[in-house]
C-alpha positions as CSV (number, residue, x, y, z in Angstrom):
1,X,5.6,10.5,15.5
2,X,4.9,12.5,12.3
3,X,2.1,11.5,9.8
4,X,2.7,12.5,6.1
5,X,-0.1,12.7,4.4
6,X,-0.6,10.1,1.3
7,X,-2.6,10.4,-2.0
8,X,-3.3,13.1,-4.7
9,X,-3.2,16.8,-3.8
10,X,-5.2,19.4,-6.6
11,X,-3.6,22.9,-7.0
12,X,-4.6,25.5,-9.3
13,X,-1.8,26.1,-12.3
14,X,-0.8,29.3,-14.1
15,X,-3.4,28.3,-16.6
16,X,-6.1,28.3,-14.4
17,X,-6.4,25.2,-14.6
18,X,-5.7,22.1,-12.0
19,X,-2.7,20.3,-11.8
20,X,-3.1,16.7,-9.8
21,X,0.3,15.9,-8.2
22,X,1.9,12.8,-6.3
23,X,2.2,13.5,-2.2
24,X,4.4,11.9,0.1
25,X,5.1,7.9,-0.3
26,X,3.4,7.9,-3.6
27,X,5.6,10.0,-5.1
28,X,8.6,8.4,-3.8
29,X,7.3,4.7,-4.9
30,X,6.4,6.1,-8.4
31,X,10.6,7.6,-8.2
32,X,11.1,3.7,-7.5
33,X,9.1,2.4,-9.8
34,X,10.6,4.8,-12.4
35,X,14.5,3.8,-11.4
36,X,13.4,0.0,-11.3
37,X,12.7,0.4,-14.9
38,X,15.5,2.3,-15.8
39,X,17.5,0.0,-14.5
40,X,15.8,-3.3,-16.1
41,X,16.1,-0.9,-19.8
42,X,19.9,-0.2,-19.1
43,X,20.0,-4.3,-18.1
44,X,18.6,-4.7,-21.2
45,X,20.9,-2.8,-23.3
46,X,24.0,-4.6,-22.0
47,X,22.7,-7.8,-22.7
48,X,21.9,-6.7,-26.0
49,X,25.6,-5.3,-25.9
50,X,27.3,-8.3,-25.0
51,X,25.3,-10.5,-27.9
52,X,26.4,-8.0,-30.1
53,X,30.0,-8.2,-29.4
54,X,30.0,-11.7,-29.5
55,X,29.1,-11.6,-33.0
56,X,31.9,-9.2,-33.6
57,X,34.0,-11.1,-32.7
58,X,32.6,-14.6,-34.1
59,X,32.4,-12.5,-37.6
60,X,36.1,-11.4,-36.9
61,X,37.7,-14.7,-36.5
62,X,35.8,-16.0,-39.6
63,X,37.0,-13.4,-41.5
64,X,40.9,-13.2,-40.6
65,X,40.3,-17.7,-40.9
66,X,38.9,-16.8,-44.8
67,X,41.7,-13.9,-45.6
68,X,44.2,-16.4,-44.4
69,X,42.8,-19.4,-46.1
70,X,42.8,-17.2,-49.4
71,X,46.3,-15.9,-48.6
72,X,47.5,-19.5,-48.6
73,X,45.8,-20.7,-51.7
74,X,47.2,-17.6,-53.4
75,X,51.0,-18.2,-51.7
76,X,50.4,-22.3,-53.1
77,X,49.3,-21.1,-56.2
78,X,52.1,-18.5,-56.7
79,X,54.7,-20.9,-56.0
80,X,53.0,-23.6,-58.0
81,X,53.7,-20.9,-60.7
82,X,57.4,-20.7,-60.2
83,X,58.1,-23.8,-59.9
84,X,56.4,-24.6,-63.6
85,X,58.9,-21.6,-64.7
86,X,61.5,-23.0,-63.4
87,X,61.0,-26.7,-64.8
88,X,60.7,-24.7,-68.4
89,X,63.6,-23.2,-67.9
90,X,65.4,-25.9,-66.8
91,X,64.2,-28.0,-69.9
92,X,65.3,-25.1,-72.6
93,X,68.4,-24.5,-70.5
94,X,70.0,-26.7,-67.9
95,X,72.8,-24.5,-67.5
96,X,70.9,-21.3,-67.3
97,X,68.9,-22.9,-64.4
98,X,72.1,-24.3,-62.5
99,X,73.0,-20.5,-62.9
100,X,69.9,-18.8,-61.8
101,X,69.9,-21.7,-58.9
102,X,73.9,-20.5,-57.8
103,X,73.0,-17.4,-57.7
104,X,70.0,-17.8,-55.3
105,X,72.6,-19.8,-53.5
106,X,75.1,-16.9,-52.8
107,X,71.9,-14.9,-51.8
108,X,70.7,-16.8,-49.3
109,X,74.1,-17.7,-47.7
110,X,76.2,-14.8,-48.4
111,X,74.6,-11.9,-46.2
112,X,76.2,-8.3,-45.4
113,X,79.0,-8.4,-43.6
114,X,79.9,-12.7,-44.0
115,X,83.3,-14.0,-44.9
116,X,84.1,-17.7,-46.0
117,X,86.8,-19.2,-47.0
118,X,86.8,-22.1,-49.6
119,X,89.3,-23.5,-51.5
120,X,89.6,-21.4,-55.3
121,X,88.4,-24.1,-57.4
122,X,85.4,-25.0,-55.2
123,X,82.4,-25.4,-57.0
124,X,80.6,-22.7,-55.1
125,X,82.4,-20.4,-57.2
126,X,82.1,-21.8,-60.8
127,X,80.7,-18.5,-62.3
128,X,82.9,-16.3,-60.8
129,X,86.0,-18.0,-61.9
130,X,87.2,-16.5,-65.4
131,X,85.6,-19.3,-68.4
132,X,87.6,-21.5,-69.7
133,X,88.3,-22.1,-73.1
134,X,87.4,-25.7,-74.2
């Protein structure tokens, strides 16, 4: 059985002057000691991490929530808009409207590429027919 000697050792430095060092055991407990609290400061820091990202987050969902919210208002508000235009118009010019309304109506059903077939005089039609004189 080998015995290591334990405890503080004194040798003389380059200065001249005395440099205490660790021996044996101690030196490994204090290399313990120092990765114990390395390891409770890194702990630390990822706890610290994981609050931080939960924040993030909780300040990334309320902000998409508000930027929606304020989308929607704007959209309602926009549409609000139109719809007073379109009631002025309507009111100065009923048949102005029924045109603008038609030809919203051959927009949204008539896409690239789409046949139908309707009867000449259908009403579907009425502003592409030649006027007639009354």
């Amino acid at each position: 059985m080998r015995v290591h000697r334990v405890g503080w050792s004194r040798r003389l430095g380059r200065s001249g002057g005395f440099l205490f060092c660790l021996t044996g055991a101690m030196f490994v407990l204090s290399l313990m000691a120092d990765a114990g609290i390395k390891k409770y400061i890194k702990m630390q820091g990822e706890e610290e991490a994981v609050k931080i990202r939960a924040q993030t987050d909780k300040d990334k969902i309320i902000l998409l929530a508000d930027s929606y919210m304020l989308a929607e208002k704007t959209k309602g508000e926009g549409d609000a808009e139109a719809l007073r235009i379109y009631a002025q118009a309507y009111e100065k010019d009923p048949e102005f409207y029924s045109f603008v309304r038609t030809l919203e109506a051959y927009g949204n059903s008539l896409g690239e590429g789409t046949t139908i077939v309707l009867p000449g005089d259908s009403e579907f039609f009425q502003y592409f027919s030649p006027p007639t004189k009354e």
